[in-house]
Each structure stands twice: as structure tokens, then as C-alpha cells.
C-alpha positions in Angstrom: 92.6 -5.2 61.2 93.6 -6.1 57.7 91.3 -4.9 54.5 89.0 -7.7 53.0 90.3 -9.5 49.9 87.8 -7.4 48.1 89.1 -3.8 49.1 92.7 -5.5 48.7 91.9 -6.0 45.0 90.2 -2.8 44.7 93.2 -0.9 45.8 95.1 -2.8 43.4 93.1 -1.7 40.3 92.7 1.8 41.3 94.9 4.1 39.0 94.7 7.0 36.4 91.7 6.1 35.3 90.0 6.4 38.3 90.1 10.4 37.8 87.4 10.0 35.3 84.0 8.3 35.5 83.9 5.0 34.0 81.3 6.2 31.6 83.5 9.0 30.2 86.2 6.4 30.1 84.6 4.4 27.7 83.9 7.4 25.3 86.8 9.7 25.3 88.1 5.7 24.3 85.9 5.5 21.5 86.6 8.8 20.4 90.1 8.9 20.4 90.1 5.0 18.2 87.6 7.0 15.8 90.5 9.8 15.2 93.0 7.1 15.2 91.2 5.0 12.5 90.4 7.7 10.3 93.8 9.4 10.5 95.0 5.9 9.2 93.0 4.8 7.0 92.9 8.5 5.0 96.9 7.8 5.1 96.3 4.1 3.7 98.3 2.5 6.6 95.5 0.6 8.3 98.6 -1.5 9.6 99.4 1.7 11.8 96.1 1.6 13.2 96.1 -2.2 14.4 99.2 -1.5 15.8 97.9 1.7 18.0 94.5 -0.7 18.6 97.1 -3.0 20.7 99.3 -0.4 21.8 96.0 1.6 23.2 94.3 -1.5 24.7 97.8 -2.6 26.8 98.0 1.1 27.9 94.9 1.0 29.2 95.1 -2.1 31.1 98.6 -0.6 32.5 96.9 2.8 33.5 94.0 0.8 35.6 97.0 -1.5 37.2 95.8 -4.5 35.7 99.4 -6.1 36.2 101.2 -8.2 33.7 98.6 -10.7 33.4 95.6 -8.3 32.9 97.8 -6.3 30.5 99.0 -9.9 28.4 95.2 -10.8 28.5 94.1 -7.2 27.1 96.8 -7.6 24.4 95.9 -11.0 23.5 92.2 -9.9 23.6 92.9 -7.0 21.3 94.7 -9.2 18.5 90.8 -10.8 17.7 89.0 -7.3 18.3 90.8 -6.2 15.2 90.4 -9.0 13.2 86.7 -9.3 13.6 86.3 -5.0 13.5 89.5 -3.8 11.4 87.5 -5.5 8.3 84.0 -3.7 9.2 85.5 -0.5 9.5 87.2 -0.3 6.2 84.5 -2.1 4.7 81.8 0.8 6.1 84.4 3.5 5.3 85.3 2.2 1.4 81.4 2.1 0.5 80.2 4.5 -1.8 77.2 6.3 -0.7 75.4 7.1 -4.5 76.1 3.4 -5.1 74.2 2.2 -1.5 71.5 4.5 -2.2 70.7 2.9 -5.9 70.7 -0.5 -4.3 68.6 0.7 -1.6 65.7 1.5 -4.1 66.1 -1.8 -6.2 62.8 -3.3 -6.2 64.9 -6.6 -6.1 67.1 -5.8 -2.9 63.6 -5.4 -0.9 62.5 -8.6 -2.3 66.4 -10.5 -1.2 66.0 -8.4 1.9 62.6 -9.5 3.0 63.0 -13.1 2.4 66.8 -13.0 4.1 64.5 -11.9 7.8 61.1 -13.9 7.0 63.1 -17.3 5.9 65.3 -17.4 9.0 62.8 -15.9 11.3 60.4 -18.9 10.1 63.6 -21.1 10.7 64.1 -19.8 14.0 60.8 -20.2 15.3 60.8 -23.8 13.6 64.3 -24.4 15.6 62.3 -23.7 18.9 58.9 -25.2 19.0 60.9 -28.4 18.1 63.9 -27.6 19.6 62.8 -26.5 23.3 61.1 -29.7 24.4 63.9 -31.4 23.4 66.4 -29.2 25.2 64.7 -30.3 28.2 64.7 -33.7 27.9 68.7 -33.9 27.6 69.0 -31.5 30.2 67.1 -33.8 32.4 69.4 -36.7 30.7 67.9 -40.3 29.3 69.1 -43.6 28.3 70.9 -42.7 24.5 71.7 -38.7 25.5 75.1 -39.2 24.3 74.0 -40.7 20.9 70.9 -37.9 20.4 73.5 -35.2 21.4 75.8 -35.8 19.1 73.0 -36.1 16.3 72.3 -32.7 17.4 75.5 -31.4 17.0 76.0 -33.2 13.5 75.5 -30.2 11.4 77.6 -28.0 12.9 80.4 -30.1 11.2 78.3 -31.2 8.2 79.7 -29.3 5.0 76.9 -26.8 4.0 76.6 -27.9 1.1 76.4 -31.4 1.9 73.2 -29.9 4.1 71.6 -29.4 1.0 72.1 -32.9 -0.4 71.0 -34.7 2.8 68.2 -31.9 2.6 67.1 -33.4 -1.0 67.0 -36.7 -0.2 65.2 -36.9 3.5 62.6 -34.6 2.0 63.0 -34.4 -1.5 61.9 -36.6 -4.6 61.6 -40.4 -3.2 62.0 -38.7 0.8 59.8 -38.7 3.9 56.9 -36.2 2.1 57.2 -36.4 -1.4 54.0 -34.3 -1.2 55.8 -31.4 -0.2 57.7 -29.1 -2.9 61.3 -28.5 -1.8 63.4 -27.3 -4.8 63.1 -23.5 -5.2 60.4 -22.8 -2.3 60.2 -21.7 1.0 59.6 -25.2 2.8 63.1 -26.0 1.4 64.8 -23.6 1.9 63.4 -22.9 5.5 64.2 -26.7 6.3 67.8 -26.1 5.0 68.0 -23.5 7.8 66.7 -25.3 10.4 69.4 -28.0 9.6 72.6 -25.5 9.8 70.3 -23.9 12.8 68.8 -26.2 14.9 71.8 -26.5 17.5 72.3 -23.2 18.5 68.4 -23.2 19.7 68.8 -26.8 21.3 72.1 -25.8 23.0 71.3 -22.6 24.3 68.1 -23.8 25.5 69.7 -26.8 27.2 72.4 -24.7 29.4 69.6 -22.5 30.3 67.6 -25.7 31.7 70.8 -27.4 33.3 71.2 -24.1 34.9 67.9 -23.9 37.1 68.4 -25.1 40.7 66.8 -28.5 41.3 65.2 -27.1 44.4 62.7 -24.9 42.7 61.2 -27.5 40.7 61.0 -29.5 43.6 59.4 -27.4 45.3 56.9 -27.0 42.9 56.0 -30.1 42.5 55.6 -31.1 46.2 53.5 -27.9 46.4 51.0 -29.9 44.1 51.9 -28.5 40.8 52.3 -31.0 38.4 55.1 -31.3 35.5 53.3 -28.7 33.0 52.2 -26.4 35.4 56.1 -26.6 37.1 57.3 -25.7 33.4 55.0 -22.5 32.7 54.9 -21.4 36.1 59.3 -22.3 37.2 61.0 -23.6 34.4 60.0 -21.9 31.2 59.9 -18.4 32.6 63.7 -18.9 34.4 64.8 -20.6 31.1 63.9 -17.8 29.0 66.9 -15.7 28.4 68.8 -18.8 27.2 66.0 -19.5 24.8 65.4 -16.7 23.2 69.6 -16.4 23.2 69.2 -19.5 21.2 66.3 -18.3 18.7 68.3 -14.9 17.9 71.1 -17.2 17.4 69.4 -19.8 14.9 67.8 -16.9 13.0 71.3 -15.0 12.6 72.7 -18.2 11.5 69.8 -18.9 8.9 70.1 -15.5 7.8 74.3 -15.6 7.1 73.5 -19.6 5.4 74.7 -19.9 1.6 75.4 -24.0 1.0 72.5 -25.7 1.9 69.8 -23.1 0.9 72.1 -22.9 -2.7 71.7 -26.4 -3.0 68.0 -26.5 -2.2 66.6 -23.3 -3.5 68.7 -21.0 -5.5 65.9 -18.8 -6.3 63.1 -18.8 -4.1 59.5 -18.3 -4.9 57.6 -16.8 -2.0 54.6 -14.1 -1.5 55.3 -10.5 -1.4 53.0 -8.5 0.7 54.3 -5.2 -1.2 53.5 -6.6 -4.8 50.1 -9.1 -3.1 51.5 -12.1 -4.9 54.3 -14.7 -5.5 57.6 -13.8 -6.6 61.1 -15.1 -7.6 64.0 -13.9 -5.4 67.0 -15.0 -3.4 68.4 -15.7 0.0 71.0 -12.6 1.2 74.3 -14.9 0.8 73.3 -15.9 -2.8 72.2 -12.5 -3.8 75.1 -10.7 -2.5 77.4 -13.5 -4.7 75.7 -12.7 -7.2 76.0 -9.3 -7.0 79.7 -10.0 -6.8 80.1 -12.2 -10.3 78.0 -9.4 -11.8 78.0 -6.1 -11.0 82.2 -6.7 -8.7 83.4 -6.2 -5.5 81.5 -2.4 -5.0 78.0 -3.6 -5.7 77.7 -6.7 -3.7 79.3 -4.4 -1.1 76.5 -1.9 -1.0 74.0 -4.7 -0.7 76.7 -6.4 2.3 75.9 -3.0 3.5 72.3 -3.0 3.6 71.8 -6.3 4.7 74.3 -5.6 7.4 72.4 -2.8 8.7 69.0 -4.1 8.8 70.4 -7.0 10.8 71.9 -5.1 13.2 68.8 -3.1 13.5 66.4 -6.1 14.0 69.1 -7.8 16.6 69.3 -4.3 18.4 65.4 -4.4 18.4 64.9 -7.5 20.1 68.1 -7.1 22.5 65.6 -4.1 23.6 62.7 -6.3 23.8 63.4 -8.6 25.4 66.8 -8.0 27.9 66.9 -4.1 28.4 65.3 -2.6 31.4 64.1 0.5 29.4 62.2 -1.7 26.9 58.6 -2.2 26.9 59.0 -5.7 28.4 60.7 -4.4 31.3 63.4 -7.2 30.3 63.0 -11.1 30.7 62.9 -12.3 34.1 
């Protein structure tokens, strides 16, 4: 009797690397591109190291007998790996530590680094409790989906800072609230971040709804539940991973957004717990470019740096939340 395709293509990927676990795979592959990047970059040929990054990658994908397509697809891959980490990596190694640690205890960097989570998360939660419901209704399609879809997707292409000018006049002087103070404040800048924002939450949110099986909704419903009580009890719940996908997505957007919140609020007044009243600061992007007119290309990189690492550390927080097993949530159903 002949194997099953499965055991077939099994057999066909098994190779050196099965001598190891795939768990010590992984590191002694992390460890030896460690040694490799910091034997190039001490010798200033970071060109030798993207060239060892492909070499590496292809040899691995020959040593698990990926054949010539999983070894082109591995090279390929490779090529945007290092241009999305080759730049991290010098940047982390080229900071100065002194010069990270001075920023670190500027009274202004906490102010630029609290607004640069509070704005966005604000935004993010904005993109959602609007967003969501109508996620739903174009996943469950309507007459004019085409025409709201593509209003949806409008600023994605929208030149930021033309973001900021449609920002000023739908709600600035002479705009749908007049009553509402948008130059300079949190209001305007927040709505500037929903505007660059708003389509990851809607988008995500919508795949995650076309995603859920008819059936269970119909089953639901002819069990007596009716539409809101099929939402919290089916929908909502199985939609929830593509939701809050979209949330973490519109708040790392807002957070990385320079045009439109430069255009609305340059400098943002906004109360800081720490001090118990309102103060001036700035959004991360405009803070960091003023860093660089100012102070050059090393202190606008310390404060890259710190911004950089208290994103990672509030993405890697709620990644734990919400989709690890090991977090306190258990991870989303």
C-alpha cells in the first residue's frame, strides 16, 4: 500500500535538520545571525552580513529539502527580512547609551511619550465603536457597498497632509461643530487619527465577520435568539481576534502619523496626570523631527529609540492579553 500524500511530503522535507529539535533550530539560528551581524557590523561591511542573511536562509531551506521552489521562495523572502530588520539592527547598535539615558529623564520625552499612546489609543477605540457596526453591515452587503467601501478606503490613499486640511474644514472654523476646538488639542488631533486609522479597524473587522459560517447565525436565530442577542452571544465573540487585530492596527498607525496631526495640532495641549494639569507637548513623529532639525541625527535617534521600545512593549502586552494561552485571558476564543 502506498504512503498518504501527507507522509509522502513529510518524507520529502525530512533532512539535516531533523537531527535537532525544531525549537533548538530556531535558536542556534538566531544565535549564529547575532555573531554574524556583530562580526559585520564591528568590521563596517553590513553588506557582508545581508549577503550571509540570504546565503544562510537558502541553506536552510536546502538542508530541510525544501526543493528549488522552497529554497527561491526563502531567498526571495529573505531580500524584505533585511530590508525591514538590517535598518533596526544598525540603528539599535549605533545608539549611544549616555545619550538614551538623558532623553529618558527629559521631563518633555514623558510628556511626547504619553500623548504618542493616549492620542492613538483614544483614536483606536474611536476607530472601533464606530467602526465595528459598520464592519458588519458591509460584511452582510447593502444597496451602495461598493460606493461606502471605497469611502472607507479613501484615506489610505489621501496624502497625510491633505488629511489635515480635509480635517480643518469638516470640523474646523465654518465645519460640522464649530463648537469644538480643533487646532492644537486633543479632539483634533485624535480626529486626524481616526481619519489615517479608521480602515484598518473597518477592514479587519470586516474579514473577521465575512469569515463566520452562515450556519451558526442561523442557527441562532431559529433557536429564538434574536439579531442582538445572535451578535453577543455568536458573532461578536467569533469576530474578536479580527477586531481587536484591527484596534492594535489603528492605534499603531495613529501612533507612527505625522501629516495630518502636523497640520491639525503641531503642539498639543492635553492634561498630564504626572504634573495634575494641562500641558503643551507633541505627537512622537513631530517630536522626533524636531529632535532631528535641533539637536541631529543622534538625538532624535535616542528618542526613535524610546518610542520604539515602549511600543513594542505595549503591542507585546496586549499580544499576551488577549491571543497567548499563558496570558490571564486564557487567549480570545
Amino acid at each position: 500500500m502506498s504512503a498518504p500524500p501527507t507522509a509522502d511530503i513529510e518524507h520529502e522535507r525530512s533532512g539535516a535538520v531533523d537531527l535537532l529539535p525544531r525549537g533548538a533550530l530556531v535558536v542556534l539560528f538566531v544565535l549564529v545571525q547575532i555573531v554574524a551581524f556583530s562580526a559585520a557590523y564591528l568590521a563596517s561591511i553590513p553588506t557582508a552580513y545581508a549577503v550571509f542573511v540570504v546565503v544562510s536562509v537558502a541553506a536552510t531551506a536546502y538542508a530541510a529539502n525544501e526543493g528549488v521552489f522552497g529554497i527561491l521562495t526563502a531567498i526571495f523572502g529573505s531580500v524584505l527580512l533585511i530590508a525591514i530588520g538590517l535598518p533596526l539592527a544598525l540603528f539599535v547598535a549605533r545608539q549611544n547609551p549616555s545619550l538614551i539615558m538623558e532623553q529618558a529623564a527629559d521631563p518633555g520625552v514623558h510628556k511626547m511619550l504619553y500623548f504618542s499612546v493616549y492620542g492613538p489609543l483614544l483614536a483606536a477605540i474611536g476607530s472601533l465603536v464606530f467602526g465595528v457596526p459598520l464592519a458588519l453591515l458591509l460584511a452582510r452587503g447593502f444597496p451602495g457597498q461598493s460606493v461606502v467601501s471605497s469611502l472607507v478606503d479613501l484615506p489610505l490613499v489621501v496624502p497625510h497632509s491633505a488629511a489635515g486640511i480635509l480635517i480643518l474644514f469638516g470640523f474646523g472654523e465654518g465645519g460640522a461643530f464649530p463648537q469644538l476646538s480643533i487646532l492644537g488639542t486633543v479632539v483634533g488631533a485624535v480626529l486626524a487619527m481616526i481619519f489615517v486609522s479608521a480602515p484598518y479597524a473597518v477592514n479587519s473587522a470586516r474579514e473577521a465577520f465575512e469569515s463566520i459560517d452562515d450556519r451558526t447565525e442561523y442557527a441562532s436565530r431559529i433557536h429564538g435568539a434574536n439579531r442582538a442577542e445572535t451578535f453577543r452571544r455568536i458573532t461578536g465573540p467569533l469576530a474578536l481576534r479580527g477586531i481587536l487585530t484591527g484596534g492594535v492596527l489603528a492605534w499603531a498607525r495613529s501612533v507612527s502619523e505625522f501629516g495630518a496631526v502636523a497640520i491639525v495640532a503641531y503642539s498639543v495641549r492635553f492634561f498630564y496626570p504626572p504634573e495634575g494639569s494641562v500641558v503643551i507637548g507633541q505627537h512622537a513623529p513631530i517630536a522626533i523631527r524636531s529632535a532631528y532639525l535641533t539637536g541631529g541625527l543622534e538625538e532624535s535617534g535616542a528618542v526613535t529609540f524610546l518610542l520604539l521600545v515602549l511600543s513594542t512593549a505595549v503591542f507585546l502586552l496586549i499580544r499576551w492579553l488577549a491571543y497567548d494561552s499563558s496570558g490571564p485571558s486564557g487567549g480570545l476564543p
